[in-house]
ROKOLLO-309026 format. One record per residue: residue number from 1; residue in three letters; x, y, z of N, C-alpha, C in turn. Coordinates in steps of 0.05 Angstrom, whole numbers, plus 5000, padded with zeros to 4 digits. Layout:
PT  seq  type   nxx   nyy   nzz  caxx  cayy  cazz   cxx   cyy   czz
PT  NUM   ala     X     Y     Z     X     Y     Z     X     Y     Z
...
REM end
This chain:
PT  seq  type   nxx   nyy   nzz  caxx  cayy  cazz   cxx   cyy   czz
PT    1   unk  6651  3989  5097  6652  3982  5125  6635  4001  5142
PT    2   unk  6643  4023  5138  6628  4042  5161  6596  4039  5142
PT    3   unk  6581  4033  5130  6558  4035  5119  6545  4001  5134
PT    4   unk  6562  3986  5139  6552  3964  5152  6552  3967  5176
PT    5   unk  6565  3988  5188  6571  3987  5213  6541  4015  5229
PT    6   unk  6540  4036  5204  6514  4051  5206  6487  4038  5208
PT    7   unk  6494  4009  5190  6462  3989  5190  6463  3978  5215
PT    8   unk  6490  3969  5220  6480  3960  5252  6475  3959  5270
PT    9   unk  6477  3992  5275  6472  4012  5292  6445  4014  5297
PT   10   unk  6429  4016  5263  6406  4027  5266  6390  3996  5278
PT   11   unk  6403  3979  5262  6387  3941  5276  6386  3953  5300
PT   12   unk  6406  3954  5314  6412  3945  5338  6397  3971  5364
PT   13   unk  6386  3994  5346  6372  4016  5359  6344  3999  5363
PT   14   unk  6334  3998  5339  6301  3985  5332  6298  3962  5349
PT   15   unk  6325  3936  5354  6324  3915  5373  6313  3926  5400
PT   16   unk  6321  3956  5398  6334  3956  5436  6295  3967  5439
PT   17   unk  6280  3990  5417  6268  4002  5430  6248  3987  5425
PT   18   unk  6248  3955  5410  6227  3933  5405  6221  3927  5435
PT   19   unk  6244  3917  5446  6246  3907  5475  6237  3924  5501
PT   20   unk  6245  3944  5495  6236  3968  5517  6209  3967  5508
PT   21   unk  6193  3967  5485  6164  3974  5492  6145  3950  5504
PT   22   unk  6164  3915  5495  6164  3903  5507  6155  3897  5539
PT   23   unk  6167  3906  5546  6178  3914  5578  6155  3921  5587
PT   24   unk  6156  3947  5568  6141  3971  5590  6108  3965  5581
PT   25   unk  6108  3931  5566  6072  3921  5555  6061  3940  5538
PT   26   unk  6065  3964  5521  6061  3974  5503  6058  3950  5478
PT   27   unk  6033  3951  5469  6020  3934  5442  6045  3948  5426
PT   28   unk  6050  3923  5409  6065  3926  5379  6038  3931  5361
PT   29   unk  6042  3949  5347  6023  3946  5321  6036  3942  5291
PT   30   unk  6024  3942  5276  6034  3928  5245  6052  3948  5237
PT   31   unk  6054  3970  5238  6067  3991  5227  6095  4004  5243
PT   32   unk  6091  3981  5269  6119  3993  5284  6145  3965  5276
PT   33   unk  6161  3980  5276  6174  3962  5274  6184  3935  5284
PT   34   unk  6196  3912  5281  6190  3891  5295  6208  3867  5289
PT   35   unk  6229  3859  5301  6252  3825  5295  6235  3814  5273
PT   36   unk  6244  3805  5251  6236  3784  5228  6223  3763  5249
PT   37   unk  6241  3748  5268  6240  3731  5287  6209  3722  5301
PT   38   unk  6202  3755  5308  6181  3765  5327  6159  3757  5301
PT   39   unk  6159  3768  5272  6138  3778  5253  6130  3738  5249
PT   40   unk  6161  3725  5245  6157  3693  5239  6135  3684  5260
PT   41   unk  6142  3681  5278  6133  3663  5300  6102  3674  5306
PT   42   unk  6098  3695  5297  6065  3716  5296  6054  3701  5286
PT   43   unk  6064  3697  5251  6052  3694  5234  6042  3658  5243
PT   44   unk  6065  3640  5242  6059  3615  5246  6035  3612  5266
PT   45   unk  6040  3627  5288  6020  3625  5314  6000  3623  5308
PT   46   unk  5988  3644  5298  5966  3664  5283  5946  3647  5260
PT   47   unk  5962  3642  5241  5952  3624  5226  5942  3597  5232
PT   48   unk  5955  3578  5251  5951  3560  5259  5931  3554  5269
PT   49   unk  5931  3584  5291  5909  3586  5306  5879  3593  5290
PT   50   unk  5879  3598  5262  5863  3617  5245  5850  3586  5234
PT   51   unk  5872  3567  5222  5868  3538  5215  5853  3527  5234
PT   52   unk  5866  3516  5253  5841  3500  5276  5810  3513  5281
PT   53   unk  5815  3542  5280  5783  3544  5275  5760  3534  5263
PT   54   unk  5779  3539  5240  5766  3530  5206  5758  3503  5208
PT   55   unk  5788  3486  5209  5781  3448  5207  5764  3444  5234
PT   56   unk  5757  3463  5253  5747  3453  5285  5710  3461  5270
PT   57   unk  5703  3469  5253  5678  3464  5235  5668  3441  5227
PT   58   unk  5694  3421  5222  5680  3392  5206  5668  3373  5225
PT   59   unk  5680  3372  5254  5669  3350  5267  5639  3357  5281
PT   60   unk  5634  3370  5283  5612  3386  5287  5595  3383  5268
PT   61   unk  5599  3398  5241  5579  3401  5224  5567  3383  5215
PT   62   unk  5579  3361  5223  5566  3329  5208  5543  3323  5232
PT   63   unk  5541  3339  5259  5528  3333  5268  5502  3353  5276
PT   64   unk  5498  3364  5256  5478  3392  5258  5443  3376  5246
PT   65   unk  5448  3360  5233  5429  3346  5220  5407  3329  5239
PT   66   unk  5432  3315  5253  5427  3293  5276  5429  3307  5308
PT   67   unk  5431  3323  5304  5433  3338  5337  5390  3327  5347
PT   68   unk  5393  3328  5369  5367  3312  5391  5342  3334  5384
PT   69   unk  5347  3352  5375  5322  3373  5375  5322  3402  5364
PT   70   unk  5314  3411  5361  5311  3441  5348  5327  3457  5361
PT   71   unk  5322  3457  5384  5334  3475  5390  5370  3472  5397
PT   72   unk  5381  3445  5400  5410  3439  5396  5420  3445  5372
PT   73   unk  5397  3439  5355  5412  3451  5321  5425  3476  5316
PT   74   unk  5392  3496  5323  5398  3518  5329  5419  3528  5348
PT   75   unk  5429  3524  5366  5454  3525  5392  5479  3512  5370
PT   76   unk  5481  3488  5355  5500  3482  5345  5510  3496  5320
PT   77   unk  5494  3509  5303  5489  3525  5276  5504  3548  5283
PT   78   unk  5497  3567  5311  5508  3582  5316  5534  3585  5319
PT   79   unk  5543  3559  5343  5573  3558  5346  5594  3551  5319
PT   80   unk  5579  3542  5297  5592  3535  5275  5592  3557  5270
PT   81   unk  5586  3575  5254  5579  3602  5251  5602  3617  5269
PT   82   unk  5598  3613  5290  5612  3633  5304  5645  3625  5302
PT   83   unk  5663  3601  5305  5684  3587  5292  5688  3597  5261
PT   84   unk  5671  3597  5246  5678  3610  5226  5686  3634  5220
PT   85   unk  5675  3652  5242  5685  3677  5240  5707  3680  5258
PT   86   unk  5712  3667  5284  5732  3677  5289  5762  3664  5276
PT   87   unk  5760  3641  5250  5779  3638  5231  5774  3671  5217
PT   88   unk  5763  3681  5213  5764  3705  5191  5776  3731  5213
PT   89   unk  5772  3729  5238  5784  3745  5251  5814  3748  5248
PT   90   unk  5823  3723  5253  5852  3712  5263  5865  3710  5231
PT   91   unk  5850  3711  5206  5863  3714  5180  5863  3733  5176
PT   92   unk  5850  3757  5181  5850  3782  5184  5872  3798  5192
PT   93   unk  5874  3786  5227  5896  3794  5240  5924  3786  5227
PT   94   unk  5933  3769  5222  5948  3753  5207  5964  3771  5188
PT   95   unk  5940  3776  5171  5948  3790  5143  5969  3817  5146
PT   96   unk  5956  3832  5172  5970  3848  5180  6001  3853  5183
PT   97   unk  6018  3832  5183  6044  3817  5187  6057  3824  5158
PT   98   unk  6033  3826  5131  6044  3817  5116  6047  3795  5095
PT   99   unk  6030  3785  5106  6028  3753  5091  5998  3748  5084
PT  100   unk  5986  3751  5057  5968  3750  5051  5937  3711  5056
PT  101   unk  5917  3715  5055  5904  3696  5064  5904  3677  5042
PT  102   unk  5912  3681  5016  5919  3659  4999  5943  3640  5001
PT  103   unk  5966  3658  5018  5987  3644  5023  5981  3628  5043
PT  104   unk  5972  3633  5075  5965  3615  5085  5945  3585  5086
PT  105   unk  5930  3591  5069  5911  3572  5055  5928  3550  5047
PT  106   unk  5952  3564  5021  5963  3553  5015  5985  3528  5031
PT  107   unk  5998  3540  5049  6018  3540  5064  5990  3513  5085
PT  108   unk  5967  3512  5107  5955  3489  5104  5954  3459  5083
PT  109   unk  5944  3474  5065  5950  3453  5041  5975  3436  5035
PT  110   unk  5993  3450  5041  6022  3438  5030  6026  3422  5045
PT  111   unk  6014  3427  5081  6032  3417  5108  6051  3429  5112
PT  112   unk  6061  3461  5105  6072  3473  5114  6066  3486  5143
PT  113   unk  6036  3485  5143  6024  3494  5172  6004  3479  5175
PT  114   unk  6004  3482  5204  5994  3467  5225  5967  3478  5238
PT  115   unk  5940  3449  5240  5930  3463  5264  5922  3442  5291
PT  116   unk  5911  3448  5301  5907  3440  5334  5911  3411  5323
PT  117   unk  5921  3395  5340  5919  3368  5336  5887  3351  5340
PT  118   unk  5877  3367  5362  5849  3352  5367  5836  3345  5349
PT  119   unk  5827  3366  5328  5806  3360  5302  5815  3335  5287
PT  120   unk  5838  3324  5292  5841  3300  5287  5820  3274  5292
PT  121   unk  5809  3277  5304  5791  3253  5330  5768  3257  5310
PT  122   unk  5747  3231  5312  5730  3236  5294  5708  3241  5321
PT  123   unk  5677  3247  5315  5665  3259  5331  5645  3236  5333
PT  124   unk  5643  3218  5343  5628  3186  5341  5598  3190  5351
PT  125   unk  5593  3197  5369  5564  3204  5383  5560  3231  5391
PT  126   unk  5533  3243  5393  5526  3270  5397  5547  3275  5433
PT  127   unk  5552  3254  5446  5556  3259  5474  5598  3270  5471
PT  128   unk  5604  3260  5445  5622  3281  5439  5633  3309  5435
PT  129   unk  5601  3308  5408  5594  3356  5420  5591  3360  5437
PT  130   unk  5589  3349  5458  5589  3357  5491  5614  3358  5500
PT  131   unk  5623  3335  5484  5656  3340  5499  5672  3355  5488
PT  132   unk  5661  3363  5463  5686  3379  5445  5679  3411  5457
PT  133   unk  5651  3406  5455  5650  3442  5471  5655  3440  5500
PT  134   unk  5667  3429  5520  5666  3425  5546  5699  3427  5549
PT  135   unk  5711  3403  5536  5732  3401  5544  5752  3414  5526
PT  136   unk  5737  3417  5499  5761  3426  5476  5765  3458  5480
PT  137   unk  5733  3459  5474  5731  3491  5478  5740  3516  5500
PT  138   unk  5739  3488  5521  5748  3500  5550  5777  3494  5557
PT  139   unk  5793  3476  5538  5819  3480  5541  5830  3509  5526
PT  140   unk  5813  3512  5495  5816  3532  5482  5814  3563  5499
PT  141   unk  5789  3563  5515  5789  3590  5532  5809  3595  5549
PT  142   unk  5822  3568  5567  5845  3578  5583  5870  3588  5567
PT  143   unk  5871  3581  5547  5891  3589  5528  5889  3619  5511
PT  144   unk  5869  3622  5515  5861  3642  5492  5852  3678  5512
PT  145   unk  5846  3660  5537  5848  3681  5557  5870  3698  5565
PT  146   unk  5888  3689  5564  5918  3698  5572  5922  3701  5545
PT  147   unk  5916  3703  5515  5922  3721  5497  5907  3740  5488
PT  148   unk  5895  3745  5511  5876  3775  5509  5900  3793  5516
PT  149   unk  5926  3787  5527  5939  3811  5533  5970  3803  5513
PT  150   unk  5961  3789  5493  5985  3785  5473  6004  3816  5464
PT  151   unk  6030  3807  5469  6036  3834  5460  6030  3847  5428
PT  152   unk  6024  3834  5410  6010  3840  5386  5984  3849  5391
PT  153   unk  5986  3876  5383  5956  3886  5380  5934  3883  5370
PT  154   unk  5934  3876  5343  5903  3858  5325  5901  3833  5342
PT  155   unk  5933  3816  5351  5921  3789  5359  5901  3787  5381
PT  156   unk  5922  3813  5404  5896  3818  5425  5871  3823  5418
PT  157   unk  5864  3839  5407  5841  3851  5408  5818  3827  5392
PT  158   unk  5831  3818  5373  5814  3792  5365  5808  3777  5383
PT  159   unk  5821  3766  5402  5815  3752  5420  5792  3757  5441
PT  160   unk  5794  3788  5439  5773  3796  5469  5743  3787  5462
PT  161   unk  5737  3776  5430  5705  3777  5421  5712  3751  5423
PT  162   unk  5734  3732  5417  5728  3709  5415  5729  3698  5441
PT  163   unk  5743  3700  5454  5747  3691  5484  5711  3690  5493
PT  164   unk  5702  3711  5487  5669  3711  5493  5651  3695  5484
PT  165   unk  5649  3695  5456  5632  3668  5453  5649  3638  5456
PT  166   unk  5677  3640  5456  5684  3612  5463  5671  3603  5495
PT  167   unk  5661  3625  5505  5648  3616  5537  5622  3611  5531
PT  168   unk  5616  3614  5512  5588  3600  5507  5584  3577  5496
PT  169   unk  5607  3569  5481  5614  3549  5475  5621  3520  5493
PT  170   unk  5635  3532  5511  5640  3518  5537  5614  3516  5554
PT  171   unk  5600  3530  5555  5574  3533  5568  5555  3504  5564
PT  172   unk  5555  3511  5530  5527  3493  5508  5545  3464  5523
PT  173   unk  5579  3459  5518  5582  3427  5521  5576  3420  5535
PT  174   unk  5577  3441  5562  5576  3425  5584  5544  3414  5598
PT  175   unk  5537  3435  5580  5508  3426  5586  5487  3397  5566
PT  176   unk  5500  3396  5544  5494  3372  5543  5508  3344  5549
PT  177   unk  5528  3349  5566  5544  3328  5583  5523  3327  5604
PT  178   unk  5519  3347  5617  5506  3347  5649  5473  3334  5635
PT  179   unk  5468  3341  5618  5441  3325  5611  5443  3298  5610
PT  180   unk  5474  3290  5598  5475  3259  5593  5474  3250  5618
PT  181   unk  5482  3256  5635  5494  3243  5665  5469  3251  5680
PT  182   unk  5449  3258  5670  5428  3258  5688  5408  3244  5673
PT  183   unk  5402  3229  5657  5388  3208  5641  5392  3185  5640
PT  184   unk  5386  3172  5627  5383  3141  5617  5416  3126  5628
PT  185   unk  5415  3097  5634  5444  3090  5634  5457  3092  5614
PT  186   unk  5441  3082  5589  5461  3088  5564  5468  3114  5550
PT  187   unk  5458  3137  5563  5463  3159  5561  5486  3166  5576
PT  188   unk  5485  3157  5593  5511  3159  5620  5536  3147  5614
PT  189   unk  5539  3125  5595  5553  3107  5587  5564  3125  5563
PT  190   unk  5547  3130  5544  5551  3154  5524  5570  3172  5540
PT  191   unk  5568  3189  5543  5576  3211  5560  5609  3195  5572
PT  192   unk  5610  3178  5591  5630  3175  5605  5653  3168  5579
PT  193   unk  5637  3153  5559  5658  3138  5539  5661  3158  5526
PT  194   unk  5656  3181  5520  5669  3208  5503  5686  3217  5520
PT  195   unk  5678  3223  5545  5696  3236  5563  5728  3220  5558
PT  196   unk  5726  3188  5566  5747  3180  5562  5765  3174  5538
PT  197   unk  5753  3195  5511  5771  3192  5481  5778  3219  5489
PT  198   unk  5767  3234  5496  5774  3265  5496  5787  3285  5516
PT  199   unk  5797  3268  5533  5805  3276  5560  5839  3274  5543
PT  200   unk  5850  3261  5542  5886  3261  5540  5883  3280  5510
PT  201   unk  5868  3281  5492  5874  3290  5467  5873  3326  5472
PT  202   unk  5853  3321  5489  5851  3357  5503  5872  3371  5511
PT  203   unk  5885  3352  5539  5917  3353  5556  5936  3357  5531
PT  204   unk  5931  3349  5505  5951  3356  5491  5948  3380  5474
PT  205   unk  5922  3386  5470  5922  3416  5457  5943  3434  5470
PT  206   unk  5951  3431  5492  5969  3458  5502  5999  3455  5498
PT  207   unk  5996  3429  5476  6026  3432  5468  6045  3419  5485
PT  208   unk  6082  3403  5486  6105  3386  5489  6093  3406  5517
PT  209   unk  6114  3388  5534  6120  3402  5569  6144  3428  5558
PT  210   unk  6131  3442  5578  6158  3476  5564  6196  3456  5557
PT  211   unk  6196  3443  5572  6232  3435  5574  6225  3421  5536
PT  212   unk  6205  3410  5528  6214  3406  5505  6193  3421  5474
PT  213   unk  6186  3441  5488  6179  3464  5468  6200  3487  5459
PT  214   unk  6211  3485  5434  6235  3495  5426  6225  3525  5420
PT  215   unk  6205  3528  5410  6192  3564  5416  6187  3577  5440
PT  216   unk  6174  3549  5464  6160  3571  5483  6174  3591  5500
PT  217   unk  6207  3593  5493  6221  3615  5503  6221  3641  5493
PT  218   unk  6218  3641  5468  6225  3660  5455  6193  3680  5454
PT  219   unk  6164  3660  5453  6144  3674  5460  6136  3683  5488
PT  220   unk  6156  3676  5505  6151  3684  5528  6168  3707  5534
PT  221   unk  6186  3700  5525  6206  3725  5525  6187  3760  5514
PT  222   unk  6175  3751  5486  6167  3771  5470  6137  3777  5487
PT  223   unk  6129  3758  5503  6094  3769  5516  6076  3764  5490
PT  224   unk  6086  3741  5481  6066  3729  5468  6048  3714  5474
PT  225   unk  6059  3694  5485  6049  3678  5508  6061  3694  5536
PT  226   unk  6042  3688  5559  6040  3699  5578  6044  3685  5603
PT  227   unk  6035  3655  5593  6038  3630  5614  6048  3604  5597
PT  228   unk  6060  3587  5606  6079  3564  5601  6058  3544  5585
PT  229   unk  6065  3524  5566  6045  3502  5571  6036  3487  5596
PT  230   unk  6060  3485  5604  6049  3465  5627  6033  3484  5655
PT  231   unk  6029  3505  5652  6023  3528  5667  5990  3528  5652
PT  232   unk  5987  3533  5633  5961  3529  5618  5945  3506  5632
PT  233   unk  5963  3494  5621  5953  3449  5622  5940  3451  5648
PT  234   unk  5964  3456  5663  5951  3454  5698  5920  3474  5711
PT  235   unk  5924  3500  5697  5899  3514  5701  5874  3496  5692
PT  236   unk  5878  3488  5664  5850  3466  5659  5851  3443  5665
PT  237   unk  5866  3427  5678  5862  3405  5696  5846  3413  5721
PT  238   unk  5865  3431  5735  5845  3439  5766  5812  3445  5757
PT  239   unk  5809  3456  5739  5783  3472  5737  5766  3444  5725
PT  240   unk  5775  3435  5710  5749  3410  5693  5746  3392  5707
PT  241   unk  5769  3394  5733  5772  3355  5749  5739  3368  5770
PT  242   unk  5737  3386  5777  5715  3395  5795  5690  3401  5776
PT  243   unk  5691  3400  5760  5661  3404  5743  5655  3378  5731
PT  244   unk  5678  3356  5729  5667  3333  5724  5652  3329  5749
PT  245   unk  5663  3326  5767  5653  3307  5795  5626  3323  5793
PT  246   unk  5623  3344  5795  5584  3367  5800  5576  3346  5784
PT  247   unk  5574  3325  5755  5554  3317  5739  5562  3284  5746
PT  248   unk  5580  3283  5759  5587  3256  5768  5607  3230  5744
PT  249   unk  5618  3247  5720  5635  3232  5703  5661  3241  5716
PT  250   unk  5672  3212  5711  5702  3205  5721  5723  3210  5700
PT  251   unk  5745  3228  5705  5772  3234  5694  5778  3199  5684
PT  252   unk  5792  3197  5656  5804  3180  5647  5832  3174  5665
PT  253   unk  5847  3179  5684  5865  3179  5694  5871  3165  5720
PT  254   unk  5890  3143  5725  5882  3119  5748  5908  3135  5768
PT  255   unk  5923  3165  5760  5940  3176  5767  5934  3202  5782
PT  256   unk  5907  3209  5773  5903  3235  5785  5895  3245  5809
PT  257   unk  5908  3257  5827  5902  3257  5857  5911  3285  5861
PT  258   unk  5899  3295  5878  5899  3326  5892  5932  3324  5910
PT  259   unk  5944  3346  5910  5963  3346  5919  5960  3372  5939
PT  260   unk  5961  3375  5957  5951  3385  5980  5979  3415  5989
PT  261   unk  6004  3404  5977  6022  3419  5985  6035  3434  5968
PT  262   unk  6026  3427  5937  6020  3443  5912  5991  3464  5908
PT  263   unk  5980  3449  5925  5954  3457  5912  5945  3462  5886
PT  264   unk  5940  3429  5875  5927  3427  5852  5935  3397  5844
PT  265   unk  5917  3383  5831  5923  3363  5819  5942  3353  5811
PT  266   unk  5960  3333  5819  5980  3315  5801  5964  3299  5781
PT  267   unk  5975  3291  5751  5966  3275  5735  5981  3256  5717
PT  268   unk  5970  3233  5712  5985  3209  5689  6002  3228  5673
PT  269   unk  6022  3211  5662  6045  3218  5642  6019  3214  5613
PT  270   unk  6023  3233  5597  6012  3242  5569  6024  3223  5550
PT  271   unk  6006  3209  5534  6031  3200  5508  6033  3216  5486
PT  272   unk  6055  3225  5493  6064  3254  5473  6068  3240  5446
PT  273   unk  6079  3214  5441  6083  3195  5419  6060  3196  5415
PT  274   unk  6026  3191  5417  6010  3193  5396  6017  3225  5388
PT  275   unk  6007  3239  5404  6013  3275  5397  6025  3276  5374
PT  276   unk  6051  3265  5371  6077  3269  5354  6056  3264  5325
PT  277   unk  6046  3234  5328  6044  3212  5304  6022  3240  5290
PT  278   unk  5999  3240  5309  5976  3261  5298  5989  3288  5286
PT  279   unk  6006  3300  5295  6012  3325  5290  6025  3319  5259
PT  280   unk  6042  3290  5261  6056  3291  5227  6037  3285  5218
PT  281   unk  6010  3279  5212  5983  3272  5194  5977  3243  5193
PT  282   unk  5987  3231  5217  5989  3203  5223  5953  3195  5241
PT  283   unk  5938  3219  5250  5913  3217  5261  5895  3205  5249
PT  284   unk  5869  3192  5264  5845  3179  5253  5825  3197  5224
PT  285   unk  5829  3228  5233  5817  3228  5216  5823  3270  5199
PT  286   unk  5863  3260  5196  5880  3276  5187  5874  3282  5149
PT  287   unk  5873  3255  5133  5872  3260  5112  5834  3268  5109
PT  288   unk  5815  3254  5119  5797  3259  5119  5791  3294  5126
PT  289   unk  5803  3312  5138  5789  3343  5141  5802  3353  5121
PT  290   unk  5826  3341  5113  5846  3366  5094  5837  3354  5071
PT  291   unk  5830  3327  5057  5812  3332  5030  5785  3345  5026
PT  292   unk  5768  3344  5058  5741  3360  5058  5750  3389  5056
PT  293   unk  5775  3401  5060  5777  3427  5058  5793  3447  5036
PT  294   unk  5808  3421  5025  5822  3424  4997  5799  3428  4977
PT  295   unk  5771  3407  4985  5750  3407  4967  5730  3435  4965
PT  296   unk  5727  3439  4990  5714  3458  4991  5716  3480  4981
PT  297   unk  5743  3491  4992  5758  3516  4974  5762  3511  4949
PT  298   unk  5767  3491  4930  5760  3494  4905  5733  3508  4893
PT  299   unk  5722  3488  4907  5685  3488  4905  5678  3523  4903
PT  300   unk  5688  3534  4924  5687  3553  4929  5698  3573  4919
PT  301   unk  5721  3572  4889  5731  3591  4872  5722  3614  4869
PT  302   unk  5701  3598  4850  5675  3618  4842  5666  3640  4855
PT  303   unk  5667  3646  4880  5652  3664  4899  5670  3682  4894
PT  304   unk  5701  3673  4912  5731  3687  4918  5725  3705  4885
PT  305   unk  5723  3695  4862  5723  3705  4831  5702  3727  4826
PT  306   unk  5684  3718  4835  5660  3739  4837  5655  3758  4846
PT  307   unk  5674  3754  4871  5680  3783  4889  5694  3797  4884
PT  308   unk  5721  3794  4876  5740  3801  4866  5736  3820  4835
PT  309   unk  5722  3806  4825  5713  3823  4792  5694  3848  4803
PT  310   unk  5672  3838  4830  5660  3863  4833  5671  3889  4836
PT  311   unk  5698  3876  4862  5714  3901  4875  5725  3908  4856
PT  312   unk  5743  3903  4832  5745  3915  4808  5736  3930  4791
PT  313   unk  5703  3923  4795  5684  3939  4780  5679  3968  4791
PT  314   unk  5675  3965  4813  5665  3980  4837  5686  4013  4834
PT  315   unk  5716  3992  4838  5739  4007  4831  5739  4031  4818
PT  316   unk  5739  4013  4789  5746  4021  4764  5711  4050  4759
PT  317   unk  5690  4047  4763  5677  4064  4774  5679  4088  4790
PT  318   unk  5690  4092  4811  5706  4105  4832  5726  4127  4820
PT  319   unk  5740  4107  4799  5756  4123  4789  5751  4142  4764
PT  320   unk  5732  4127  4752  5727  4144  4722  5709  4165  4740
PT  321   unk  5700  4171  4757  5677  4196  4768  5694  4222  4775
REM end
């Protein structure tokens, strides 16, 4: 009895001085102690977020071939490139928790984890990379901005490089949107008809309204998250409804009107029922990324094996000297 009652003493010390550093915005790092609770909900976050990077490669890369010119290739090559690494950041960070990058791989594969719902959507015309870096990327920065001050320390700090080129990201879409809307009609038509697949699928990257997100208390509580979904949602509504109008494409929405005594946009009800259907692997093009990426990583054994025998080698060297 008193030996259960010494453990719960000490729980209930580590609870209290988790929370106080909490408080007082002091970064958690890997080696301080930390709620199982706190380490779960890291890890899921983290990973997820590490996933959508990765699968946010395929709709893109199909279009590096066919991009309008040299120099979009080059601009598109990059941002692929650069998505790739900030999956290796955020698996990095991750690992730190504890939970190695085979497990998570794994744990994708199974449908034990989750990533962004968007990469679901297939990418139909180039006037989509405009929208995926405009609207996706730029829902991603309002989100990703406010986890520059995550109370996790690797998560923050990962974030401060990516938050940066994700603005360049947002930059490239928007600029081949504003090119569409200043050309040809059928260019304009292009452009407007991406805008309107990619506009509600975006509104939903930021996740259920808070009353029916069953985590976003507990990450708000911990300063994981910093701002609400629907606190997110609303920041990138106000901001994109005014950069559409500068290139002259119209919001998908027969609901959206300025509200003068809020100050900021009211908008249409979301159909969270597709959300739902996409999130269980019910999307246009759900089984299509996770067999291109089941495949790949096979494909890709060989390397993971090759490396692995070097660092061995390397090792085992090191040590006989």
């Amino acid at each position: 009895m008193e030996v259960l009652e010494n453990a719960n003493k000490i729980q209930d010390g580590m609870l209290k001085s988790f929370e106080q550093k909490i408080e007082r915005g002091d970064a958690i790092e890997p080696r301080d102690r930390m709620p199982e609770a706190y380490r779960t909900h890291l890890i899921r976050q983290m990973s997820q977020h590490a996933h959508s990077e990765v699968i946010g490669m395929q709709p893109e890369g199909n279009w590096i071939t066919r991009a309008p010119s040299l120099r979009a290739k080059q601009i598109l090559l990059a941002k692929i490139q650069d998505e790739g690494g900030h999956g290796l950041y955020l698996y990095s960070a991750a690992e730190t928790l504890g939970i190695t990058r085979d497990e998570m791989i794994a744990q994708l594969h199974s449908g034990k984890a989750k990533y962004s719902n968007i990469f679901n959507y297939p990418a139909l015309t180039w006037a989509d990379i405009g929208a995926i870096g405009w609207l996706v990327d730029g829902a991603a920065i309002v989100n990703q901005v406010s986890l520059q001050r995550t109370s996790y320390g690797p998560y923050s700090r990962a974030m401060v490089r990516i938050c940066k080129e994700e603005s360049f990201h947002q930059r490239q879409g928007y600029e081949i949107m504003a090119k569409m809307m200043a050309g040809t009609a059928d260019q304009r038509e292009m452009a407007q008809d991406a805008m309107n697949r990619w506009w509600w699928p975006s509104l939903m990257m930021f996740g259920p309204h808070d009353s029916e997100s069953p985590r976003s208390s507990d990450a708000i509580r911990w300063k994981i998250k910093r701002n609400t979904n629907d606190e997110l949602r609303q920041k990138f509504i106000d901001k994109t409804v005014q950069q559409a109008e500068v290139i002259g494409l119209t919001i998908p929405d027969a609901d959206l009107k300025w509200n003068e005594e809020k100050g900021c946009y009211d908008h249409g009800a979301i159909n969270w029922t597709e959300f739902h259907q996409v999130i269980a692997g019910n999307g246009p093009c759900n089984a299509q990324r996770m067999a291109h990426h089941k495949k790949v990583h096979a494909d890709g054994a060989w390397v993971r094996e090759a490396a692995e025998a070097y660092r061995l080698k390397k090792d085992k060297q090191l040590f006989n000297k």
